[in-house]
VODRENTOR-565194 format. One record per residue (C-alpha): x, y, z; residue in one letter; residue number from 1. Coordinates in Angstrom, 2 decimals, decimal comma, padded with zeros to 5 digits. Layout:
N
+---------+---------+---------+---------+-----+
!       X !       Y !       Z ! residuo ! num !
+---------+---------+---------+---------+-----+
!       X !       Y !       Z !       a ! NUM !
...
+---------+---------+---------+---------+-----+
***
This chain:
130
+---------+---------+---------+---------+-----+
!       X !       Y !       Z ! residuo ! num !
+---------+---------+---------+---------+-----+
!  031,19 !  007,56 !  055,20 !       x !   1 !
!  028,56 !  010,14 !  054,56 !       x !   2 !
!  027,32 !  011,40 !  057,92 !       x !   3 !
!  025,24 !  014,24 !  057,64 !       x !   4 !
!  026,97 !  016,35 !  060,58 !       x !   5 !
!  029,92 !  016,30 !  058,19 !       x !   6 !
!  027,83 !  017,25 !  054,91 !       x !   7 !
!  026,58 !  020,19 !  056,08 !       x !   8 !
!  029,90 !  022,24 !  056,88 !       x !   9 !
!  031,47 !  024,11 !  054,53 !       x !  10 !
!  035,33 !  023,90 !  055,57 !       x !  11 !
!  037,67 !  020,42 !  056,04 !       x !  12 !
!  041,47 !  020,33 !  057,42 !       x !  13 !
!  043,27 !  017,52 !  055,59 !       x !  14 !
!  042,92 !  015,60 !  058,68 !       x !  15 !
!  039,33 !  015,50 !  059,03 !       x !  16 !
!  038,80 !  013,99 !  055,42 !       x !  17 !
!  041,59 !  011,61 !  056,13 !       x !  18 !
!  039,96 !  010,51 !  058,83 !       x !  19 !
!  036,40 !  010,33 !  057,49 !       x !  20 !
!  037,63 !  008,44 !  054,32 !       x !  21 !
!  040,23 !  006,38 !  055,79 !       x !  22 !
!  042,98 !  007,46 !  053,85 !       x !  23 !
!  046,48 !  009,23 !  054,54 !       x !  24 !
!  046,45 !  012,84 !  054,17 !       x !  25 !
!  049,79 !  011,92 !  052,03 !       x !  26 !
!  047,28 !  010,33 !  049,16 !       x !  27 !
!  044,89 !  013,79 !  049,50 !       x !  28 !
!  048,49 !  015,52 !  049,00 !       x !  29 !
!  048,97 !  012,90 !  045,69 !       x !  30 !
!  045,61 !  013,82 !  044,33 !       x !  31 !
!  046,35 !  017,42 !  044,67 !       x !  32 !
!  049,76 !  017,47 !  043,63 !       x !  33 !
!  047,42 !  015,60 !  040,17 !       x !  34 !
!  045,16 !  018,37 !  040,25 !       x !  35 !
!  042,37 !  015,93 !  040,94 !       x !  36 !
!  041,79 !  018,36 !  044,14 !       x !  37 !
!  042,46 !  022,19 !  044,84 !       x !  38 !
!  042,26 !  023,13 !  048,42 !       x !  39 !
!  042,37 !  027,15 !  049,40 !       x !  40 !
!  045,16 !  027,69 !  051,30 !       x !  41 !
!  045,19 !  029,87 !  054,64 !       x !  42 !
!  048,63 !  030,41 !  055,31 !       x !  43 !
!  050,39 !  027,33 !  055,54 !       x !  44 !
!  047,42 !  025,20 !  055,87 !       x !  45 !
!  045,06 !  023,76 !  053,08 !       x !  46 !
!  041,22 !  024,33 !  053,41 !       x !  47 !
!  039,36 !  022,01 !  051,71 !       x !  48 !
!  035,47 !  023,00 !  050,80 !       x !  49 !
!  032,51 !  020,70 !  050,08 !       x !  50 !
!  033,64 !  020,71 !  046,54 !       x !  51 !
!  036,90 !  018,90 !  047,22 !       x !  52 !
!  034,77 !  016,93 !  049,61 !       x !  53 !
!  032,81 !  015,79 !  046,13 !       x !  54 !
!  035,44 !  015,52 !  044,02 !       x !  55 !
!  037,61 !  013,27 !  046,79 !       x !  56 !
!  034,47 !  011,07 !  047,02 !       x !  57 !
!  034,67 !  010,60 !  043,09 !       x !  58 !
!  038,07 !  010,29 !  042,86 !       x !  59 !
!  038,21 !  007,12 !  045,81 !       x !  60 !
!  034,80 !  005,45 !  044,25 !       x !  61 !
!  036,43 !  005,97 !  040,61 !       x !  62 !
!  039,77 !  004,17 !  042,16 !       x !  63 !
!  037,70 !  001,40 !  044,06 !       x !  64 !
!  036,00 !  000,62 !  040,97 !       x !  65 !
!  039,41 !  000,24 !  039,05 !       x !  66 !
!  039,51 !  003,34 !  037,26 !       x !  67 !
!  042,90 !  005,11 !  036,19 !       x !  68 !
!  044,19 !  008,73 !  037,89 !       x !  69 !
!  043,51 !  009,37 !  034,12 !       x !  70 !
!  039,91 !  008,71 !  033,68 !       x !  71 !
!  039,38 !  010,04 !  036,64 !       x !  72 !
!  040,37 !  013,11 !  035,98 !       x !  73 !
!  039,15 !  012,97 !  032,40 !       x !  74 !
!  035,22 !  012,83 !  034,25 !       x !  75 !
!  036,08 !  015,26 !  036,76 !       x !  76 !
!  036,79 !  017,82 !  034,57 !       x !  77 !
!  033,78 !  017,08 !  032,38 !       x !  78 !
!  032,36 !  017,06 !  036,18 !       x !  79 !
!  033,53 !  020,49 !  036,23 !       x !  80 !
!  032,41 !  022,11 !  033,33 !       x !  81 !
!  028,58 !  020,60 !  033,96 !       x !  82 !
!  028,49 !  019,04 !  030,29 !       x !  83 !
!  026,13 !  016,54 !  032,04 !       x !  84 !
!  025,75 !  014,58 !  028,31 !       x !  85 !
!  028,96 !  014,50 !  027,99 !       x !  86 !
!  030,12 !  013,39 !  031,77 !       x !  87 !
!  027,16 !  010,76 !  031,13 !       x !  88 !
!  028,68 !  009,37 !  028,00 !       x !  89 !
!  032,52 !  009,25 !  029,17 !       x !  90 !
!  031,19 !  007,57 !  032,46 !       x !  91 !
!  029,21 !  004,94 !  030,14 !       x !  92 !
!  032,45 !  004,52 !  027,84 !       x !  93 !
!  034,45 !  004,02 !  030,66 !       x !  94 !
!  032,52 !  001,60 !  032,94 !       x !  95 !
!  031,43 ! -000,41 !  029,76 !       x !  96 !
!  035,63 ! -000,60 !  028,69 !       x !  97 !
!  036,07 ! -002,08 !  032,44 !       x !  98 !
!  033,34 ! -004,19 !  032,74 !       x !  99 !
!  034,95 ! -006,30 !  029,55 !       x ! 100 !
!  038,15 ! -006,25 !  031,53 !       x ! 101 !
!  036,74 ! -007,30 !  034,23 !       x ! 102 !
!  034,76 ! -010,03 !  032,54 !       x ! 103 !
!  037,70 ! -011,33 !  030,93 !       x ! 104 !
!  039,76 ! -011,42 !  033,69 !       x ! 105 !
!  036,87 ! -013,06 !  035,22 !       x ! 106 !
!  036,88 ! -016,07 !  032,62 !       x ! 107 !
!  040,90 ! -016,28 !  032,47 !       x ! 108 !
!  039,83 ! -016,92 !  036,55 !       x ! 109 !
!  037,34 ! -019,64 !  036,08 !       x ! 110 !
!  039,44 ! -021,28 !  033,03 !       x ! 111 !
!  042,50 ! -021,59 !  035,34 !       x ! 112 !
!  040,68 ! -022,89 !  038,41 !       x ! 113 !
!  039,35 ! -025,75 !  036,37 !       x ! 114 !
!  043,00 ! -026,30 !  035,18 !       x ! 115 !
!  044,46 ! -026,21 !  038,67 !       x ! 116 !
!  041,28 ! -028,36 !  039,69 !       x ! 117 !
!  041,62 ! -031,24 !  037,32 !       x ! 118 !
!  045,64 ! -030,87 !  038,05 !       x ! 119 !
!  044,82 ! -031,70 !  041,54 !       x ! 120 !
!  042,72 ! -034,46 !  040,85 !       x ! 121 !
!  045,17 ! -036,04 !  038,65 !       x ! 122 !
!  047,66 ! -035,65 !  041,16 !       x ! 123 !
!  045,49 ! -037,61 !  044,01 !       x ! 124 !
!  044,75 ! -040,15 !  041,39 !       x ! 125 !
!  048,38 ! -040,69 !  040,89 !       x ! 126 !
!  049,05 ! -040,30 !  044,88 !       x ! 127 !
!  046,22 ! -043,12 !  045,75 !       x ! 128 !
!  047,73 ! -045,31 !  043,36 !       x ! 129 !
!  051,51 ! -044,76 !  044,09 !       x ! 130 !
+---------+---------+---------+---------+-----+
***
């Protein structure tokens, strides 16, 4: 994802960090329409610098790791004002508040596999002896 030919320029078309990401240049049109991003435009066509680089890089690792259009934004505009203390402690709020989601999801997961495990067993139990 992060080659360094591509770190060190200073201009992207929409297609070159759809490409590089993987992603339509219809979701970098979403984000912007959110004002997660805010390309220059030149003429018709958007410009994207190596700040909307950043920020799209945030934005997909904050949606990979579950986070809402919401939070995201909330950090990147703490992202943008440089309140490092205070990007610090919403980032530890918010991974803390989906780690216990996560975890609970996780033990909902294991309960119900047991269920559907001693289900099955029952079931070849009564199989073996019908």
């Amino acid at each position: 994802m992060n080659r360094p030919e591509t770190e060190n320029r200073d201009l992207f078309a929409i297609a070159d960090l759809s490409q590089e990401f993987g992603i339509s240049t219809r979701a970098i049109r979403f984000y912007e329409t959110k004002g997660l991003l805010n390309p220059e435009r030149v003429g018709g066509t958007r410009v994207f610098r190596r700040r909307d680089r950043a920020r799209l890089i945030l934005i997909l690792r904050g949606k990979r790791l579950g986070f809402s259009l919401r939070d995201i934004s909330d950090y990147l505009s703490l992202y943008d004002a440089q309140s490092q203390a205070a990007q610090t402690r919403l980032l530890v709020d918010k991974v803390d508040e989906r780690l216990g989601l996560l975890e609970r999801q996780k033990a909902d997961l294991e309960t119900t596999i047991g269920e559907l495990r001693e289900i099955r067993k029952l079931a070849d139990e009564q199989r073996v002896r019908g």
